[in-house]
C-alpha positions as CSV (number, residue, x, y, z in Angstrom):
1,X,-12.4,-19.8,11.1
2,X,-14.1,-18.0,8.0
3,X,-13.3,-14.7,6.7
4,X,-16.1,-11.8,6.6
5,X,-14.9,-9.3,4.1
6,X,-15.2,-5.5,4.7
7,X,-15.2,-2.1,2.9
8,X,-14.8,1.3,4.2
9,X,-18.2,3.1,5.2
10,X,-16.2,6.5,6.4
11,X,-13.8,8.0,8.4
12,X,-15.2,10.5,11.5
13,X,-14.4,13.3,13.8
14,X,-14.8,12.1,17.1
15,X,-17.4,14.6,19.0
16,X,-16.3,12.9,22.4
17,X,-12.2,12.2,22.4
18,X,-10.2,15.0,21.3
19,X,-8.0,14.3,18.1
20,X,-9.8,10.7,17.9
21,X,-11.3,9.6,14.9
22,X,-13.2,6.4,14.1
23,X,-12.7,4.4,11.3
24,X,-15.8,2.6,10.0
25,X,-15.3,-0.5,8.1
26,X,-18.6,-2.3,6.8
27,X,-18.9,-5.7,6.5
28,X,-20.2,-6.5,2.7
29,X,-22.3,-9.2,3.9
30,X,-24.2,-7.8,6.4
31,X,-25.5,-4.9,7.7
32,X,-22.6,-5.0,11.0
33,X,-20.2,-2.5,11.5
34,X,-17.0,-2.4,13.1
35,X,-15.9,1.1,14.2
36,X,-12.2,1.5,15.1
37,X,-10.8,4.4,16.7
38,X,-7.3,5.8,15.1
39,X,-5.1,8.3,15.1
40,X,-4.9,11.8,13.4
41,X,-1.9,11.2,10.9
42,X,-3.2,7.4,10.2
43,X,-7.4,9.0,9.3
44,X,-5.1,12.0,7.0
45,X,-3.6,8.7,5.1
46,X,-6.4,7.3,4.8
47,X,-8.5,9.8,3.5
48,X,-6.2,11.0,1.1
49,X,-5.9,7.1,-0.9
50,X,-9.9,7.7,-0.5
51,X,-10.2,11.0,-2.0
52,X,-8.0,11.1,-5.2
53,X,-8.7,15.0,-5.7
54,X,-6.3,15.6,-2.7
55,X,-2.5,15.3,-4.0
56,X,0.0,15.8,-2.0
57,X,3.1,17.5,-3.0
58,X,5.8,15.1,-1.5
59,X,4.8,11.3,-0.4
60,X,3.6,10.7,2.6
61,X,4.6,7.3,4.6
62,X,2.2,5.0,3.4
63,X,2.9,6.3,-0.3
64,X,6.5,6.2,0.0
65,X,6.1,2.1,1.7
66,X,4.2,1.2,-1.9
67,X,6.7,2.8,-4.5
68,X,9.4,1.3,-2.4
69,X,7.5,-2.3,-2.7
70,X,6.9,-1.6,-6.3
71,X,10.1,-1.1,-7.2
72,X,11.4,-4.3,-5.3
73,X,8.5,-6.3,-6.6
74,X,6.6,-6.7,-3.3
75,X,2.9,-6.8,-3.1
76,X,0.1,-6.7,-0.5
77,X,-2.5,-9.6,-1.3
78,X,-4.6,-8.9,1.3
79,X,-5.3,-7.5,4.9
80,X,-6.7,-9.6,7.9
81,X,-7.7,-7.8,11.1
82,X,-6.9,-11.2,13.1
83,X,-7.4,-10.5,16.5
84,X,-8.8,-8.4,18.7
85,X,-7.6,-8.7,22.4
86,X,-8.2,-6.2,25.3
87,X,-10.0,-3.5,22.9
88,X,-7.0,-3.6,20.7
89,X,-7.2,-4.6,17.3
90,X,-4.0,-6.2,15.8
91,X,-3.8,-6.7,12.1
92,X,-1.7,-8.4,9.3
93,X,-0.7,-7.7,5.6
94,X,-0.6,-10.8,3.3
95,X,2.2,-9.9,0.7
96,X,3.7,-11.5,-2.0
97,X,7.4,-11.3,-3.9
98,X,7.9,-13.7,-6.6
99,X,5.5,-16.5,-5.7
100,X,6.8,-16.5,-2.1
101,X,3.8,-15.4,0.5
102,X,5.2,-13.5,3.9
103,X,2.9,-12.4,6.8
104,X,4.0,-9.5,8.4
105,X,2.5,-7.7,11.6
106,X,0.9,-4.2,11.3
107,X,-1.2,-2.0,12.8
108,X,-4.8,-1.7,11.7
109,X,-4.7,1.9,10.3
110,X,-1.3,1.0,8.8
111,X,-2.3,-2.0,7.3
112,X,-5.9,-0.6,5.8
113,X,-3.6,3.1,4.4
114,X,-1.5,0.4,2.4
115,X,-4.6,-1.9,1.6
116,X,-6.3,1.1,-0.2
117,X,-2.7,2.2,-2.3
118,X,-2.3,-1.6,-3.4
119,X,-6.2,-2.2,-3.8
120,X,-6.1,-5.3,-1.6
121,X,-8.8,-6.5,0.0
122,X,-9.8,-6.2,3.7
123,X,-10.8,-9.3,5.4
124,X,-11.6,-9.9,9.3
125,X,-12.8,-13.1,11.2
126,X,-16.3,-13.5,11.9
127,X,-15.8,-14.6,15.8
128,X,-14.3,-10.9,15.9
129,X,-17.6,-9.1,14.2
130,X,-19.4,-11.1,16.3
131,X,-17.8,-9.5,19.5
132,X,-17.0,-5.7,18.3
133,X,-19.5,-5.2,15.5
134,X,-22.7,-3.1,15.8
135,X,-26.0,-2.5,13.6
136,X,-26.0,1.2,13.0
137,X,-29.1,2.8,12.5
138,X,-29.0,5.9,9.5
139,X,-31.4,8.2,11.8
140,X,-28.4,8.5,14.5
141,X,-25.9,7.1,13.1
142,X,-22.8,9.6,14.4
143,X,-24.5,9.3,18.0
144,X,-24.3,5.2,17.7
145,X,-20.7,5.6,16.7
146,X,-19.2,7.5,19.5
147,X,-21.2,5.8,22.2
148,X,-18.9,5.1,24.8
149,X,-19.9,1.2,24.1
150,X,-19.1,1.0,20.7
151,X,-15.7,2.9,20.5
152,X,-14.3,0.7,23.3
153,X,-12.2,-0.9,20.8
154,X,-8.7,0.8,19.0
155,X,-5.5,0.2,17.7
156,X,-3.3,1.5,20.2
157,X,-3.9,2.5,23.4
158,X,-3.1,5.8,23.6
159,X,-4.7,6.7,20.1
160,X,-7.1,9.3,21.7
161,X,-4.4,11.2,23.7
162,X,-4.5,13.6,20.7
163,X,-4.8,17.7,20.0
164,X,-8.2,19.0,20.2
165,X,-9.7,19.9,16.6
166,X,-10.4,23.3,14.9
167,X,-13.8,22.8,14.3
168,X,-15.0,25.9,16.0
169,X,-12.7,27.5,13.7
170,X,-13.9,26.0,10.5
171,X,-17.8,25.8,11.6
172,X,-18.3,29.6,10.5
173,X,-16.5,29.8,7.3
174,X,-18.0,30.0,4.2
175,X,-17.3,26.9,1.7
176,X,-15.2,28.5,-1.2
177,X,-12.8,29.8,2.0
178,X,-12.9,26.1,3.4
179,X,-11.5,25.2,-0.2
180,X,-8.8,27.5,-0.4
181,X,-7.8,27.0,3.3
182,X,-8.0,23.0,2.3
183,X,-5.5,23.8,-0.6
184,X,-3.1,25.9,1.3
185,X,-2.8,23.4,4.0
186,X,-1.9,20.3,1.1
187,X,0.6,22.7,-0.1
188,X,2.3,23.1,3.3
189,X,1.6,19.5,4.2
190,X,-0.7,20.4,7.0
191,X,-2.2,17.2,6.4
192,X,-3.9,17.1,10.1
193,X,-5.2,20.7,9.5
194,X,-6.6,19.5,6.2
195,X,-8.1,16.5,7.3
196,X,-10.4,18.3,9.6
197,X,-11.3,21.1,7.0
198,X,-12.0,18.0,4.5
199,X,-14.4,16.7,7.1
200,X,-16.2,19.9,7.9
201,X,-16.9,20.2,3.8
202,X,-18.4,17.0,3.9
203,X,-20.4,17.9,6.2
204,X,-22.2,20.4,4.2
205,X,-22.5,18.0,1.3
């Protein structure tokens, strides 16, 4: 079966399941989408390898799983999302030690935090685009994302049992307090608390 490759489009709030949040991965070939809903810590991770301004002052797990590879010279080649079976998405990370190549299982938030810290690749097959992608349109695209049909598929199935989000809390601050409140809660490794004040910045960019 041939390989599509993808890149990350984004990382939401999900309007619709509390503490949810759907990963957006874009296939670079085509306009098709595949949305995956995660968890809270797993979309902090993420972010944070996407958005190099945020530094946190001790590693978290994903961080701590590469300087432990690099010093035992073991790298990630690649990521394949390689099946897709009963909404859940299972994943594996290609790695290599000294010319020898090992498979090993991983979830798909997992696999994608360490794919960004090793700057692998992220590959999926096309019989799986073909069942869980969608065309997204720019004029609504948040609304196509958290339909009901396209966040049917996840990586666990209980990543949506989750805390609700502060959003009500962050909607009325101004954005210099947003920054200092995003600062204070990297310093106390808040990272939930400053995921969500990350996202509602954005939101005003």
């Amino acid at each position: 079966m041939s390989l599509a490759r993808l890149s990350i489009k984004g990382i939401s709030y999900s309007q619709t399941q509390n503490g949810a949040y759907a990963l957006l991965l874009s296939d670079m070939d085509s306009d098709r989408q595949l949305p995956i809903v995660i968890g809270a810590f797993e979309a902090q991770s993420i972010a944070i390898a996407l958005e190099k301004e945020i530094k946190p002052p001790r590693p978290l797990t994903h961080d701590l799983f590469k300087s432990f590879s690099d010093r035992f010279g073991i790298v990630i080649k690649q990521v394949i999302i390689h099946k897709l079976v009963d909404g859940i998405f299972y994943s594996s990370l290609v790695c290599d030690r000294d010319g020898v190549e090992e498979t090993i299982d991983a979830r798909t938030s997992d696999a994608i935090a360490l794919a960004l810290r090793f700057e692998a690749p992220i590959f999926t097959y096309k019989n799986i685009l073909d069942k869980a992608g969608i065309y997204l349109s720019d004029k609504n695209k948040d609304a196509d994302i958290y339909s009901s049909e396209n966040l049917q598929h996840t990586e666990e199935p209980d990543q949506t049992e989750k805390k609700s989000s502060f959003k009500s809390e962050f909607s009325q601050m101004s954005t210099k307090k947003l920054n200092e409140l995003l600062e204070k809660a990297v310093n106390d490794e808040d990272y939930e608390r400053a995921a969500k004040i990350r996202d509602e910045i954005s939101k005003r960019s």
